[in-house]
KEVOTI-978527 format. One record per atom (N, C-alpha, C, O): x negated, y negated, z negated; residue in one letter. Coordinates in steps of 0.2 Angstrom, whole numbers, plus 5000, padded with zeros to 4 digits. Layout:
BEGIN
XYZA...
END
This chain:
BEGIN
499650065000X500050005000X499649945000X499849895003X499049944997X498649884996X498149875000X497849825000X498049935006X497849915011X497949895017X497649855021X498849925017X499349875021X499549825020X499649795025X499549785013X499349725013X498849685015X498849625015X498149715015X497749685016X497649635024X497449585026X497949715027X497649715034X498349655039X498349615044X498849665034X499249615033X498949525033X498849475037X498849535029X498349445028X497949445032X497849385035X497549505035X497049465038X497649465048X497649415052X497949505049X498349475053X498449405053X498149355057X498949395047X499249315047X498649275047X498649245052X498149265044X497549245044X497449225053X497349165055X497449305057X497149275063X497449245067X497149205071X498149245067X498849205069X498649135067X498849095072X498449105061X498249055059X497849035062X497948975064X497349055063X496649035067X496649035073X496149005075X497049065077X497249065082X497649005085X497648985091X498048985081X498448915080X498148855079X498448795079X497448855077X497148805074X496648775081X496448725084X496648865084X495948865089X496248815093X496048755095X497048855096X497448815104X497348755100X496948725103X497548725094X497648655093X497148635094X497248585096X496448645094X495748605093X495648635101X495048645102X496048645106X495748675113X496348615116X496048585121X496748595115X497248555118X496948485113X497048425115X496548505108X496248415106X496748375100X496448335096X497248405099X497448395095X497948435089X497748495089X498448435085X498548475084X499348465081X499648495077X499548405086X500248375088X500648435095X501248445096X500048465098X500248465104X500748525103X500648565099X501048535106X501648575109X501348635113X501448625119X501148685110X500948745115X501648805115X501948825110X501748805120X502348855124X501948935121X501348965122X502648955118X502149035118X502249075125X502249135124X502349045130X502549085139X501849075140X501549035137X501749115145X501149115148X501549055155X502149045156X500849035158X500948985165X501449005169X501848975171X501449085171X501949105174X502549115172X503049115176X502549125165X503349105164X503749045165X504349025166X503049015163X503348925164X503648915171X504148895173X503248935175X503148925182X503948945186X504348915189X503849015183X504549045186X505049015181X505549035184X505248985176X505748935176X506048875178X506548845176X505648855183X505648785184X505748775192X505248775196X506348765193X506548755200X506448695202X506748685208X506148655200X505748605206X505248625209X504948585213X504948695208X504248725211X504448795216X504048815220X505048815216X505148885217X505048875223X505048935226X504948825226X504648865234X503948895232X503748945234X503548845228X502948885228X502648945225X502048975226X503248955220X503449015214X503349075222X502949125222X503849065226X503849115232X503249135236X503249185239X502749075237X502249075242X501949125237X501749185239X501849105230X501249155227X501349235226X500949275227X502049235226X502449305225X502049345232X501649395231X502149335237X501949325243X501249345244X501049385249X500749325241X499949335241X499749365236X499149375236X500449395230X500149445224X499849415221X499349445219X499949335218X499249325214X499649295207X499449245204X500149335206X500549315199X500449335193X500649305188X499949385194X499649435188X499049385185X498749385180X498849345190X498249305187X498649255182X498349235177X499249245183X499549195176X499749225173X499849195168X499949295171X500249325166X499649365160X499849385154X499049365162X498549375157X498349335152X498649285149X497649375150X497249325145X496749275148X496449235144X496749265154X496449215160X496649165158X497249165158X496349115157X496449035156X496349005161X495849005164X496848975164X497048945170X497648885171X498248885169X497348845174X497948775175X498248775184X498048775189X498948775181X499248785190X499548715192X500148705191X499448695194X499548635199X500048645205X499848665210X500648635204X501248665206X501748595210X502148565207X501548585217X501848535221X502648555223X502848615224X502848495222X503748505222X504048535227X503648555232X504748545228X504948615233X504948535238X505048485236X504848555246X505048505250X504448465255X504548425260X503848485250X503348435252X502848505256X502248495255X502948555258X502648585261X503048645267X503648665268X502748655269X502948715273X502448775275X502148775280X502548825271X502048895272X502248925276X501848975276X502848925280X503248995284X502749005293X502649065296X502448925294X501748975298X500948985298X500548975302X500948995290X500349005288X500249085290X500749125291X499549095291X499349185289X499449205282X499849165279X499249245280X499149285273X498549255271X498349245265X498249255276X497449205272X497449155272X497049135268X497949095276X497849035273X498349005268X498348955265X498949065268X499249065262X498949075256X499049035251X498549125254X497949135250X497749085247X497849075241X497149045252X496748975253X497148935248X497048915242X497848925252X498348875250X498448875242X498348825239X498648955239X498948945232X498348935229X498248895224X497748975231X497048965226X496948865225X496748845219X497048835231X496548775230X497148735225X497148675224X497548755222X497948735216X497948775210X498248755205X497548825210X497148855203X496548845201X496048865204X496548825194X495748795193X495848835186X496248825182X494948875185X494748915180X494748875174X494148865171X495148845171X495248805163X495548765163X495848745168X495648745157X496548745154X496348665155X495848655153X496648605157X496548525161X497148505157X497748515158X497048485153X497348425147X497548365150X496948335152X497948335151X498148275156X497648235151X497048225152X498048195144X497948195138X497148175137X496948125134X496748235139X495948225136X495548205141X495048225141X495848165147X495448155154X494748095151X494748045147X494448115154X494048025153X493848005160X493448025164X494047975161X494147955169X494247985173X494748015171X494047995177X493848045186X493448125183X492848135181X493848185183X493348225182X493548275188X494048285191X492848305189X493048375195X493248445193X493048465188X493648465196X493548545193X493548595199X493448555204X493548645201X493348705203X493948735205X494248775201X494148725211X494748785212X494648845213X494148855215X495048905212X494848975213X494848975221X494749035223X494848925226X494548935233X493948905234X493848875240X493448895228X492948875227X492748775230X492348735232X493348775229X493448685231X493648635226X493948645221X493248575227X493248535222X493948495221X494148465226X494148485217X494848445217X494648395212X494248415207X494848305211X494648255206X495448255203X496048265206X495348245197X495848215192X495648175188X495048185186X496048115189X495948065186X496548005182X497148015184X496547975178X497047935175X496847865177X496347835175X497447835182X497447775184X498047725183X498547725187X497847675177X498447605176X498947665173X499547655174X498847705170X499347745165X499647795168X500247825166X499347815173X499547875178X499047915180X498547895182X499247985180X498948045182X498748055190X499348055193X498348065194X498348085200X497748145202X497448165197X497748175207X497348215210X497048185216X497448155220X496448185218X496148155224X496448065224X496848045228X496348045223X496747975219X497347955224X497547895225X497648025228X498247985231X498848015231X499348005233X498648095224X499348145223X499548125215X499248135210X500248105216X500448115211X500548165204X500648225207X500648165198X500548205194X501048185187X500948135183X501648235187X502248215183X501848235177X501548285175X501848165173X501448185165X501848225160X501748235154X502348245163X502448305158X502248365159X502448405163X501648375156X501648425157X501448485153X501048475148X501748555155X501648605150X501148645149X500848685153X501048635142X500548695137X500748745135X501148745130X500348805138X500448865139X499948915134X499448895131X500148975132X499748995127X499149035132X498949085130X499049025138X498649065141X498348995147X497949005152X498448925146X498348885151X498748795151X498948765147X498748795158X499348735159X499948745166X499948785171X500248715164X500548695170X500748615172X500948575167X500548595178X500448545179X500748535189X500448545193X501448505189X501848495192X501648435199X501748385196X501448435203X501148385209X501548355213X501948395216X501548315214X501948285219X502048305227X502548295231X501348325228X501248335235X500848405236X500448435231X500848435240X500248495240X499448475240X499348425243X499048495236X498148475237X498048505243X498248555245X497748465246X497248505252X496648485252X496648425252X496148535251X495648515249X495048465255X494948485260X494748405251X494448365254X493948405257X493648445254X493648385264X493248405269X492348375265X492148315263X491948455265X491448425262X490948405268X491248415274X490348395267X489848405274X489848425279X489848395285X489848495277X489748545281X490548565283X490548605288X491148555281X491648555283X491848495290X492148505295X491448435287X491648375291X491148365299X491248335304X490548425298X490248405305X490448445309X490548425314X490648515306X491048585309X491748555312X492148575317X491848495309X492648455312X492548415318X492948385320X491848405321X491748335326X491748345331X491748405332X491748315336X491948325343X491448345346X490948365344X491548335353X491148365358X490348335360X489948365364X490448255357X489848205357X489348245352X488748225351X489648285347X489148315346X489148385345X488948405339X489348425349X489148485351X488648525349X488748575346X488048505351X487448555350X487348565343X487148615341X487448505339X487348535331X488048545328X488148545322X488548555331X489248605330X489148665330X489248715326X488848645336X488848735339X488548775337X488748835337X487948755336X487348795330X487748795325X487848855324X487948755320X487948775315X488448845317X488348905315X488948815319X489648885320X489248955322X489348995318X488748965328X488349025329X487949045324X487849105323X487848985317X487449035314X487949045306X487649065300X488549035306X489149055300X489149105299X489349135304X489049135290X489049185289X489749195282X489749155277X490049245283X490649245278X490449305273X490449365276X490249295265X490149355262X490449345257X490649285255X490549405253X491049405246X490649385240X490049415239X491149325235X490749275231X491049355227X491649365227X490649385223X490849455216X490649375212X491249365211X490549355210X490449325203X491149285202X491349285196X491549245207X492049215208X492749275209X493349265208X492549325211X493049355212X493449415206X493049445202X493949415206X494349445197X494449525198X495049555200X493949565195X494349635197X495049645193X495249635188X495449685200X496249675198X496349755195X496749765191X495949815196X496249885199X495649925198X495149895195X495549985200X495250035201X495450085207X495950085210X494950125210X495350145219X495350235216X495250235210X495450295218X495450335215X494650375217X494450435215X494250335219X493450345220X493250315213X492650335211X493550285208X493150225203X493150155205X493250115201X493050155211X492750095214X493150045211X493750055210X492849975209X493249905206X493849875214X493649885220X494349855213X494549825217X494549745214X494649725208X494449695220X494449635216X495049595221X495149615227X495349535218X495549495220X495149445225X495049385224X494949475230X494249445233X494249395235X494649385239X493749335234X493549265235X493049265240X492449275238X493149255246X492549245254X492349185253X492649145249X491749165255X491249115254X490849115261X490549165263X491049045264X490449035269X489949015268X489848995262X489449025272X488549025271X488349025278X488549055282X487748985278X487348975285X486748995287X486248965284X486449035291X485749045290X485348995291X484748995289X485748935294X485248855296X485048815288X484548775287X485548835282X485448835276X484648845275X484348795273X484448885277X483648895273X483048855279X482548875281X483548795281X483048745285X483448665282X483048625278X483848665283X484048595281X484248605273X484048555270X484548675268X484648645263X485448645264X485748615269X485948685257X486648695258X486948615257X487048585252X487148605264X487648555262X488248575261X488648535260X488448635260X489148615260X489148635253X489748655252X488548625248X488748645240X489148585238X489048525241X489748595233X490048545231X489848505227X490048445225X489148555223X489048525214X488848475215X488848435210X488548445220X487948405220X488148345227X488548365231X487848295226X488148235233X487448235236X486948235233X487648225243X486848245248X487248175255X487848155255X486648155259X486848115265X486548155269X486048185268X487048145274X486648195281X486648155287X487148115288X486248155292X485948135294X486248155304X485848185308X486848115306X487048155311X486848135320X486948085322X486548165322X486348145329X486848155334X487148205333X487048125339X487548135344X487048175348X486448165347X487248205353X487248265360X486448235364X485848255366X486848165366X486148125367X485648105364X485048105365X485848085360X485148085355X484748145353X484148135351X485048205354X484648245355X484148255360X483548265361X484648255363X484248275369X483648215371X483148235375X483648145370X483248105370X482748115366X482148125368X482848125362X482248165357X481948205361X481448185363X482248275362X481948315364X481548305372X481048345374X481848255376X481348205380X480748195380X480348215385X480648155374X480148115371X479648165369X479048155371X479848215366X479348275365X479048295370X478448285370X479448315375X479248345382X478948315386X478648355389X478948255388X478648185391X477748195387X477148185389X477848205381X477048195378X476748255380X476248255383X476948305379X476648375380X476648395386X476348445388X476848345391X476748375399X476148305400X475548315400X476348245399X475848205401X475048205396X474548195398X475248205388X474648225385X474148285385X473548285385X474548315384X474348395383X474348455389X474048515389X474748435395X474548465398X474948545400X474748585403X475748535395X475848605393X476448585395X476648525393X476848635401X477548625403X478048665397X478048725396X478348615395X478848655389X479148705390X479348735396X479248735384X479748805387X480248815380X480148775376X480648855379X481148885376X481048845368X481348805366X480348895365X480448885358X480048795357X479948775352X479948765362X479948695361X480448665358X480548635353X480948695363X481948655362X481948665354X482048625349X481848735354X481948755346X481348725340X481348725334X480848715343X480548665337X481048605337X481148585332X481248565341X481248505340X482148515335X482348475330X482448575337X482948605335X483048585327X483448555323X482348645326X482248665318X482048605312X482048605306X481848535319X481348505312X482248455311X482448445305X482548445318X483248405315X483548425309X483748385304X483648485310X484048545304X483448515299X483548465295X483148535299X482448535292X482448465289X482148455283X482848405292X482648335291X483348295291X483448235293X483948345289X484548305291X484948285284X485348245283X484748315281X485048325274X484548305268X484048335267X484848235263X484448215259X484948195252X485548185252X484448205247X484948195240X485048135238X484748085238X485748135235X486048075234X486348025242X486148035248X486747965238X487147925243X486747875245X486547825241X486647865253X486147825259X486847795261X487347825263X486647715262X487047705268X486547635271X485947625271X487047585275X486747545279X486247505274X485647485274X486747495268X486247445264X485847475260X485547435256X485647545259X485247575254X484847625257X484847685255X484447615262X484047675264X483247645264X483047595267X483047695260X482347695258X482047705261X482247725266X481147665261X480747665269X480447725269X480147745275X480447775264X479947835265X480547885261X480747865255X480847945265X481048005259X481248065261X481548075267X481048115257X480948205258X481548235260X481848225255X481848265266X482448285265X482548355261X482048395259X483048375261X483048455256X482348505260X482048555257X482248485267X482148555272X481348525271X480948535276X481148465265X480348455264X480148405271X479548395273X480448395274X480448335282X480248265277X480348245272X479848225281X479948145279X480148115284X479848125289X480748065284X480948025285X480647945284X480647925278X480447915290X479947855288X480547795293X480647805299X480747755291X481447725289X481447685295X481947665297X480947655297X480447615302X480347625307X480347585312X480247715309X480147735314X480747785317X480747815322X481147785312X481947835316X482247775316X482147715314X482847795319X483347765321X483747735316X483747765310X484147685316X484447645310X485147675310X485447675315X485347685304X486247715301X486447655304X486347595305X487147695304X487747625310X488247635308X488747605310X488347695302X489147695300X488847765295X488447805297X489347765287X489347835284X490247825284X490547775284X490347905282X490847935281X490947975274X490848025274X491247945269X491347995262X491648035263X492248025266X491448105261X491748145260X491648175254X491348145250X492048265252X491848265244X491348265241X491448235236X490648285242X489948295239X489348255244X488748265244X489848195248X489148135249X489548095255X490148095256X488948075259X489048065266X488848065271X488348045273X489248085276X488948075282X488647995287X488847935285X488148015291X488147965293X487747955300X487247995302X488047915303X487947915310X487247895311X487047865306X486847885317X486347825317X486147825324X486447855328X485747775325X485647735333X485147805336X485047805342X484847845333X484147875337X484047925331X484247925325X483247955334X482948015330X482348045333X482448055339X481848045331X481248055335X480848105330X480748095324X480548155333X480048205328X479448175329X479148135333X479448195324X478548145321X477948155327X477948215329X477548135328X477148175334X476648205332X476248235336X476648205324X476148275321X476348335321X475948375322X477048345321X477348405323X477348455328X477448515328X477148415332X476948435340X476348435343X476248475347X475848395343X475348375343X474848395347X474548375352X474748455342X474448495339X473548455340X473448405343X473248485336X472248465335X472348485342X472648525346X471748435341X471248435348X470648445346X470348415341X470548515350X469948565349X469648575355X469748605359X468848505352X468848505357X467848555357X467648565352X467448575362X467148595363X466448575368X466248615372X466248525366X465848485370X465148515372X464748485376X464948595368X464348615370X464648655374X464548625379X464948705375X465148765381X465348725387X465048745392X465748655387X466248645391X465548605396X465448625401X465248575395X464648525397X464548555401X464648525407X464248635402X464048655407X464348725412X464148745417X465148745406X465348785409X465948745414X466148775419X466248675412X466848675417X466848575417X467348535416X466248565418X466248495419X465848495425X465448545427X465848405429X465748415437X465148345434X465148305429X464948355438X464448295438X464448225434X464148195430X465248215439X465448155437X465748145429X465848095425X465948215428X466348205420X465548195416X465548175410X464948225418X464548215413X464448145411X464248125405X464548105418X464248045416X464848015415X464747955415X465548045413X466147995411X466248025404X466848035402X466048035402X466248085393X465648085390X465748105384X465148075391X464248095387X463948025389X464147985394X463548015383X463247965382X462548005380X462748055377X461847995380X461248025376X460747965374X460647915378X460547975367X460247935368X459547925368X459147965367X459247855369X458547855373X458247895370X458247895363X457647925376X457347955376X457448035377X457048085377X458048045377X458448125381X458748135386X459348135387X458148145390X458148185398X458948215401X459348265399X459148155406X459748165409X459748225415X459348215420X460248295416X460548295410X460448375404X460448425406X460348365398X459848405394X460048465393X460548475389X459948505397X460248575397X459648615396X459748675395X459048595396X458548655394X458448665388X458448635383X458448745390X458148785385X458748805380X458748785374X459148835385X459748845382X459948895378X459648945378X460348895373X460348955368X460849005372X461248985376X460649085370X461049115373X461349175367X461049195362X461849185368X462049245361X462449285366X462649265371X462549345364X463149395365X463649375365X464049385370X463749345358X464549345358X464849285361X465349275358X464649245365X464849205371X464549215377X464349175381X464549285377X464449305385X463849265388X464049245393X463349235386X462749215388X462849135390X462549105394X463249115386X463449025389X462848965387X462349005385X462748935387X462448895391X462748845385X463348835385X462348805381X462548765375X462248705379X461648705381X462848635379X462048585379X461948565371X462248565366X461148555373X460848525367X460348465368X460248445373X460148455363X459448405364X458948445360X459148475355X458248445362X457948485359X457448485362X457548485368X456848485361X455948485363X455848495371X455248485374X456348515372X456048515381X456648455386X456748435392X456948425378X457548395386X457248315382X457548265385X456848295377X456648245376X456048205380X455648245382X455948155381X455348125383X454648135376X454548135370X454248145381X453748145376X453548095374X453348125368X453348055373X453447985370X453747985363X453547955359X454348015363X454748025358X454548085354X454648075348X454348135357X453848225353X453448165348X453348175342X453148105352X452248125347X452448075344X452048055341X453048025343X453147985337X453647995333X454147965335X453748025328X454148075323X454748005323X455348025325X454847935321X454847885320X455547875324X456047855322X455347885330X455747885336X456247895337X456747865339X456147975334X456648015335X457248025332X457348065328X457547995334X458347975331X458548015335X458647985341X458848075335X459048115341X459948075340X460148055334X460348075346X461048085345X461348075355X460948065360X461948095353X462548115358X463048085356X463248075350X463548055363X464148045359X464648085366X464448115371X465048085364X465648115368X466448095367X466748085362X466648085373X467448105374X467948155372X468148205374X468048125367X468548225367X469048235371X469548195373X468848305374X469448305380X469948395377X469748425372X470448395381X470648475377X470748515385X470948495390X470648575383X470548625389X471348635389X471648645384X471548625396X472248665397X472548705400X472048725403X473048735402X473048805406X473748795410X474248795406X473848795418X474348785420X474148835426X473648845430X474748885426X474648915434X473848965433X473448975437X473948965427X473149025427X472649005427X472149035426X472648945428X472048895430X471848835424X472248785422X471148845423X470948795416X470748765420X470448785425X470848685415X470548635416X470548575409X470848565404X470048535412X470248495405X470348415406X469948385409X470848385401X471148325403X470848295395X470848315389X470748225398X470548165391X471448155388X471948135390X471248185381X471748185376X471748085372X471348075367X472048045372X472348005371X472347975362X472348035360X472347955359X472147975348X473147905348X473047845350X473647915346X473947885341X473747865336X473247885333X474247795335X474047775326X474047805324X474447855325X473447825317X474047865311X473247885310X472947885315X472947935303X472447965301X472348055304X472848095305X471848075305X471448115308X470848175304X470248165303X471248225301X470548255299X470248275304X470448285310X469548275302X468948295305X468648335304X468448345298X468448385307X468148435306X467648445312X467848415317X466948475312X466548495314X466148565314X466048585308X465848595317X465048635317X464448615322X464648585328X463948625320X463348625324X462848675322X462848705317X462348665327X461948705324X461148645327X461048625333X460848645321X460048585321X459648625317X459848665313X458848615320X458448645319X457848575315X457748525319X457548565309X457048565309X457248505305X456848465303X457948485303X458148405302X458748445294X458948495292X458648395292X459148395285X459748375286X460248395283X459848335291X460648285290X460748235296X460348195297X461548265299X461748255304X462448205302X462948225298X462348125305X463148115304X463648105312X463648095318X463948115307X464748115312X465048045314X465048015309X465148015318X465347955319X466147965322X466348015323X466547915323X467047925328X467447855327X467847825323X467147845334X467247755337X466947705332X467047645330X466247755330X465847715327X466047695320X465947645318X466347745318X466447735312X466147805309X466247855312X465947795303X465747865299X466047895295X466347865290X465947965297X466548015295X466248045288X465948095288X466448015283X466148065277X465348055275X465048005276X465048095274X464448105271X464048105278X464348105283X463448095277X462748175282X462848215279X462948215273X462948265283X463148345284X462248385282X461848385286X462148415276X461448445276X461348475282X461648465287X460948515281X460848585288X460948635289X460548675286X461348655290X461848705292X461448775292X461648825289X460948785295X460648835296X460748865305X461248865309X460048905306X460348945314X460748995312X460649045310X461148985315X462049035316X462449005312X462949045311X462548955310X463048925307X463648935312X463648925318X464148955309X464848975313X464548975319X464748935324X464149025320X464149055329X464149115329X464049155325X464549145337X465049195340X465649195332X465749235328X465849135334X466749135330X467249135336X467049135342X467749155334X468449145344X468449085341X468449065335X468449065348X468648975351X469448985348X469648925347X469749015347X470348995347X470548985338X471148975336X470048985335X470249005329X470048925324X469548905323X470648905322X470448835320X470348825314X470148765312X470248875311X470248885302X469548885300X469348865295X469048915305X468248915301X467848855300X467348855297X468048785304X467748725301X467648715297X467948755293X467448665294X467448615288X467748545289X467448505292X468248525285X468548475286X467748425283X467348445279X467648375284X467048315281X467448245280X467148195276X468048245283X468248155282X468648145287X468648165292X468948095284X469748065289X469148015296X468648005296X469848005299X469647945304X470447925304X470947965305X470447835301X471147815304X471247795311X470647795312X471447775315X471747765322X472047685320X472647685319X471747635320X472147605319X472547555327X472247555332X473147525326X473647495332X473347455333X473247405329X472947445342X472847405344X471947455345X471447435347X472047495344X471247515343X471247565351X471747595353X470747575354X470747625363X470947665360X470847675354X471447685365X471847745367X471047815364X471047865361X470847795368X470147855370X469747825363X469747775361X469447895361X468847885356X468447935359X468547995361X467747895356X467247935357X466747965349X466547935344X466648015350X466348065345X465548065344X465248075349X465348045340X464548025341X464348085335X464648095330X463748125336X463248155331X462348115332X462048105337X462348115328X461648075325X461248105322X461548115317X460648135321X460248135317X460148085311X460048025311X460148115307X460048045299X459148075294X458848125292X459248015295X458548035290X457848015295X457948005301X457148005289X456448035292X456248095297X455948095303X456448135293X456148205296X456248205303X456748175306X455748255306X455548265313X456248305313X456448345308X456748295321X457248345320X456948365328X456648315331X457048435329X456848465335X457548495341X457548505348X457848525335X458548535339X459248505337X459448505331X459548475344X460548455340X461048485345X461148465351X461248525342X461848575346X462348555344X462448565338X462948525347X463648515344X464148575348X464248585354X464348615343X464848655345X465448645346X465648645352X465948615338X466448585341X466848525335X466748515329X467248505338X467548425334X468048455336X468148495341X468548445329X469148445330X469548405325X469548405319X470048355329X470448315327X471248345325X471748355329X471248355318X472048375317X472348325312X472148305306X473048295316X473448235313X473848245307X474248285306X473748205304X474048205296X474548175300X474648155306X475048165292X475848155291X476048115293X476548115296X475548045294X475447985296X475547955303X475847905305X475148015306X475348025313X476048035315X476348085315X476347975315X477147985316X477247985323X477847995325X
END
């Protein structure tokens, strides 16, 4: 008997506690909580039963009738029409009026967001003594507390506001190419974390009330715009502006470089748009920074793209339009690798010697003797300066001998099977530097370029310093120092190597310079 009483008290006990709980969860403890769950509430109240019918209809009634806390948002009969929806957008429809937690009119503090079970953002707000949704739906403040939730009665249906990634997928035909992509690259997978297991199948298996989620594979280039948690600007180019970009690309790479564009060009200039169109936080005409990173790690330099001419809000930021868009020309560029000892004498004519080389006095025009031969370049033919291509005059006064070379950097190109090499051009903007040589008998070699010095003197490398490496491999130099490019400065530079110092030098072999464009090169 006295354990039956006991177990008695602590009952009433949790009944009490449980009443104190809803009262301090509704915020006060004036409030009137309904002992009905939402769907009871729901299914009483004939100003809502059309939508009582829609939900009957997509099975999702058992979500108000548990222990699931949930606020339903219930638009009056009249303001809608569901009879030519599918099953799935009837679904859509009742989910984006269900939000996972119980929304107190009562304890609003201004504007807040909530989460509908269609994973879409809806605002509630209180304005001049009134309740609204999206600040244009009304909201009957009576409303009822449920011992499992709310009900919350609307004037009109929610449709949920267009985010980013909703709003570019909606644009027309001026900008098709990054519609289209994104559409070609949509992926729909089931969100399990959002979705409610309802069942069991007779395998075991969970059955879930399932929640579908778009996702994009361009996402792991630009960065999710269509997340709602967060506000992002995006950066939108019309059809032509594309394509004018990807012009300007192609116009440098055929006239600079030598190289007729192909396929995965289009898609570089593709990937860097996507990688540089999405940025955090709200830009608009009067707020855009002169330097900033977008999601996809791109810099945006404020100066040299095109100017915003209109944004568009929507739920999680905005869009915005702009005059142009241009990729950086480090992007594309590529180092100029150039090779001034093999090329001298394997693919230059007379005339390019005396247009790209300079030697200085006292080095026998033009110094090809005594050439170094190795295997692993097939017996090539290095120019150098060195004890038989000097004047002797210069041999017997150690004093003298300031050996140096300068040169043109030019880049070998390949068209139709057939190499050849064209003088490559330097843009504004900074230039690492990189070098190998090989000198005999001398401590220290500097680098010049346009007469300017790159860094230190380079010690002495020793005989076989980076020799038989593949020409094609850009990684074994050593970077020694920038060169900037400054606006107004020749198009053309020239590369000078010097011997530095006393000591007698006997040999100077330059193998190769290579100029690769920093960030600056825009």
């Amino acid at each position: 008997m006295n354990r039956i009483l006991y177990l008695l008290l602590i009952c009433l006990g949790f009944v009490s506690c449980e009443q104190d709980r809803w009262g301090n969860y509704y915020d006060t403890q004036d409030a009137v909580v309904s002992d009905q769950t939402v769907w009871d509430a729901a299914s009483d109240d004939n100003e809502i039963n059309q939508f009582i019918d829609l939900m009957k209809q997509v099975e999702l009634t058992d979500r108000l009738q548990g222990k699931e806390v949930l606020t339903l948002f219930a638009p009056k009969n009249g303001t809608f029409d569901g009879s030519s929806m599918s099953d799935e957008e009837k679904t859509a429809f009742v989910k984006n009026h269900m939000v996972s937690s119980n929304i107190v009119l009562a304890n609003l503090q201004e504007e807040e967001r909530y989460r509908t079970l269609n994973s879409k953002y809806i605002r509630v707000a209180e304005q001049d003594d009134a309740y609204t949704v999206n600040e244009e739906i009304g909201i009957d403040p009576a409303q009822k507390l449920c011992k499992n939730g709310s009900l919350i009665i609307v004037d009109a249906p929610i449709l949920p506001e267009a985010n980013l990634y909703d709003y570019v997928l909606s644009l027309g035909d001026d900008y098709s190419l990054i519609r289209d992509t994104l559409m070609a690259n949509e992926l729909k997978i089931f969100d399990k974390e959002n979705s409610l297991p309802v069942d069991m199948d007779a395998l075991g298996n969970t059955i879930y009330d399932t929640v579908w989620v778009y996702t994009n594979d361009i996402f792991s280039f630009s960065g999710d715009f269509s997340d709602e948690s967060e506000t992002y600007s995006v950066m939108i180019p019309t059809n032509e502006q594309f394509l004018a970009a990807r012009e300007q690309v192609f116009d440098y790479m055929q006239s600079k470089m030598g190289h007729y564009p192909q396929a995965e060009d289009t898609l570089m200039v593709q990937d860097w748009l996507f990688s540089a169109m999405v940025y955090e936080g709200i830009i608009d005409e009067a707020n855009v920074p002169e330097k900033m990173e977008s999601l996809g790690g791109q810099v945006w330099i404020s100066d040299k793209q095109g100017d915003i001419t209109g944004t568009t809000s929507v739920s999680n930021g905005v869009a915005a339009t702009i005059s142009g868009f241009k990729v950086p020309l480090y992007k594309y560029m590529g180092v100029l690798n150039y090779w001034p000892g093999i090329w001298y004498n394997s693919m230059m004519t007379d005339q390019m010697h005396e247009d790209y080389f300079v030697f200085g006095e006292g080095v026998a025009d033009p110094p090809v003797g005594g050439a170094i031969v190795d295997a692993g370049h097939g017996g090539v033919a290095w120019v150098q300066i060195n004890e038989e291509t000097v004047n002797k005059t210069t041999l017997d006064d150690p004093s003298t001998r300031n050996l140096w070379m300068e040169c043109l950097p030019v880049q070998e190109i390949e068209s139709n099977g057939e190499k050849s090499l064209v003088v490559r051009n330097l843009v504004p903007g900074t230039y690492e530097v990189t070098f190998s040589l090989r000198d005999w008998k001398h401590p220290n070699v500097q680098v010049y370029v346009n007469g300017q010095p790159i860094g230190k003197p380079v010690g002495k490398q020793g005989s076989g310093f980076n020799w038989g490496k593949d020409p094609n491999d850009l990684t074994w130099d050593k970077v020694i120092g920038y060169y900037t490019h400054e606006d107004g400065d020749p198009d053309q530079v020239f590369v000078r190597f010097e011997t530095a110092g006393d000591s007698p030098s006997f040999r100077l072999v330059p193998f190769r310079v290579l100029l690769r464009p920093t960030e600056s090169v825009y």
